[in-house]
Structures are given as C-alpha cells and as structure tokens.
C-alpha positions in Angstrom: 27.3 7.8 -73.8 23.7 6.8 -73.2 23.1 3.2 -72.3 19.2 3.2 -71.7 16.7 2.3 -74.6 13.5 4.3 -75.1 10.1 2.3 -73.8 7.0 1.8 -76.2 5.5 5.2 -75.1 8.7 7.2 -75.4 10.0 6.1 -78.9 12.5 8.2 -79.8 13.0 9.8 -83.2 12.2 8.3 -86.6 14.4 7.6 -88.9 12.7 10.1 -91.1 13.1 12.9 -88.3 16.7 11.5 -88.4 17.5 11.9 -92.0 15.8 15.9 -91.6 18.1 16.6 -88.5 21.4 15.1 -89.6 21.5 16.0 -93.3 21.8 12.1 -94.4 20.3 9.9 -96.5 17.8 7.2 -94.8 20.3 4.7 -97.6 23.3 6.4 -95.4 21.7 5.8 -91.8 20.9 2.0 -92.9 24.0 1.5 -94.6 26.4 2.4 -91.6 23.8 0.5 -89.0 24.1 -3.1 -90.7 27.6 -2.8 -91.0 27.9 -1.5 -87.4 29.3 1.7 -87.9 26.4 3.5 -85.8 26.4 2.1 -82.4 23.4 -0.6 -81.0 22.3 1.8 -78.5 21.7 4.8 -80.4 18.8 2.9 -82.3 16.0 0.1 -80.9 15.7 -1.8 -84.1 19.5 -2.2 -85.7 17.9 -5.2 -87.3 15.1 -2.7 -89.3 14.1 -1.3 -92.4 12.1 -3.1 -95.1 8.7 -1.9 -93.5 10.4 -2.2 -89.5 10.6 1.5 -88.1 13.2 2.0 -86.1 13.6 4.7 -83.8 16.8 6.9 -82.9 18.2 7.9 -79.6 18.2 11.5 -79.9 21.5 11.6 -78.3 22.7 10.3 -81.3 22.0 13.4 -83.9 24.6 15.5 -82.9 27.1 13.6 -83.8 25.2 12.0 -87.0 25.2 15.7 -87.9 28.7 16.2 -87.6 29.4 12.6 -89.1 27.1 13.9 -92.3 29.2 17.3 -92.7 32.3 15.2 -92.9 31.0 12.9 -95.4 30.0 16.5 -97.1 33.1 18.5 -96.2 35.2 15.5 -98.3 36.4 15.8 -102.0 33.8 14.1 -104.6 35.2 10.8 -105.3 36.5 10.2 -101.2 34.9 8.5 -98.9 35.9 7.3 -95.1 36.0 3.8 -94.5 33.5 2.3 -92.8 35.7 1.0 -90.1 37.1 5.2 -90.2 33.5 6.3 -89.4 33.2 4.0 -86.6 35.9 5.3 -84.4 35.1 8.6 -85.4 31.7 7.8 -84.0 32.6 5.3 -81.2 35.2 8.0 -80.0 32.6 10.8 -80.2 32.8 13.5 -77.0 30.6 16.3 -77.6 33.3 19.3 -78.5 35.6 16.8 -79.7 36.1 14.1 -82.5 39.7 11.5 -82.5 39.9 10.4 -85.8 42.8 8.3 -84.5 46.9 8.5 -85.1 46.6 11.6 -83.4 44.3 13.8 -85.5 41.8 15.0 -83.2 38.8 17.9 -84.2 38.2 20.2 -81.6 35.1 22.8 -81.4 32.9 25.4 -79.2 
C-alpha cells in the first residue's frame, strides 16, 4: 500500500482522469471519500470538491476499477454498503479482493 503523497510538481491524477480510468462517476469518487470509504492516502485533498481539485494516487485506480465493475456487475436495485466497500477496498491486494466471512475474489 503506498504511504507517500505526491509533491506540488508531481500531482498525481485528476479526479477527471480518475473518473475516465475507473469507469465511476466523479458523484461516486466523492461520495465514497467523505464517507471514508476510499482511503486518505490514495488522494491529497479528501477534504475537496466544490471548486478544490484533488488529485489521485495512481496506485489507487486499479482497484477503483475493479471497485466500479462490482458496483456494475450487481443487480439494478443492489448496492454494497458503504462500510462493504471499505473493506473490500482497505483489504485490496492486487490479484486478490476479501470481501470478508470468507468470500475472497481471486484473479490473473
């Protein structure tokens, strides 16, 4: 898991870049980081939007992308919890998702 935020000269991704790369909405993105699903460190302004940019990690789009084809790959009408989509993403290794009460999503 990357720790280090990006300096002023190496910004990261914009949220717009984001929204292209991981198939969600920039409403989705800022939903899930003000209620803390998306972790700190994968974005230097948690506390954005309303006219702040905020810029991404780009360690954190792959598994946005695979977040965003779960929330696609669900029946209309379901949704995970928030507090689901946390530990999905809190628990992300790359190859591997644990949803938790031993369901785990392997891939290659």
């Amino acid at each position: 898991m990357l720790t280090r935020m990006y300096t002023q000269t190496e910004r990261g991704l914009s949220s717009t870049e984001m929204t292209r790369l991981t198939g969600l909405t920039y409403r989705q993105l800022d939903y899930w980081i003000r209620n803390g699903v998306i972790p700190a460190h994968w974005v230097d302004n948690p506390h954005g939007g309303s006219g702040h940019h905020r810029h991404w990690n780009p360690d954190a789009v792959r598994p946005l992308q695979v977040a965003g084809r779960i929330t696609r790959a669900l029946p209309r009408g379901t949704n995970l919890s928030s507090a689901d989509m946390k530990r999905v993403l809190r628990n992300w290794t790359d190859g591997h998702l644990d949803f938790g009460d031993g369901i785990h999503l392997t891939w290659t």
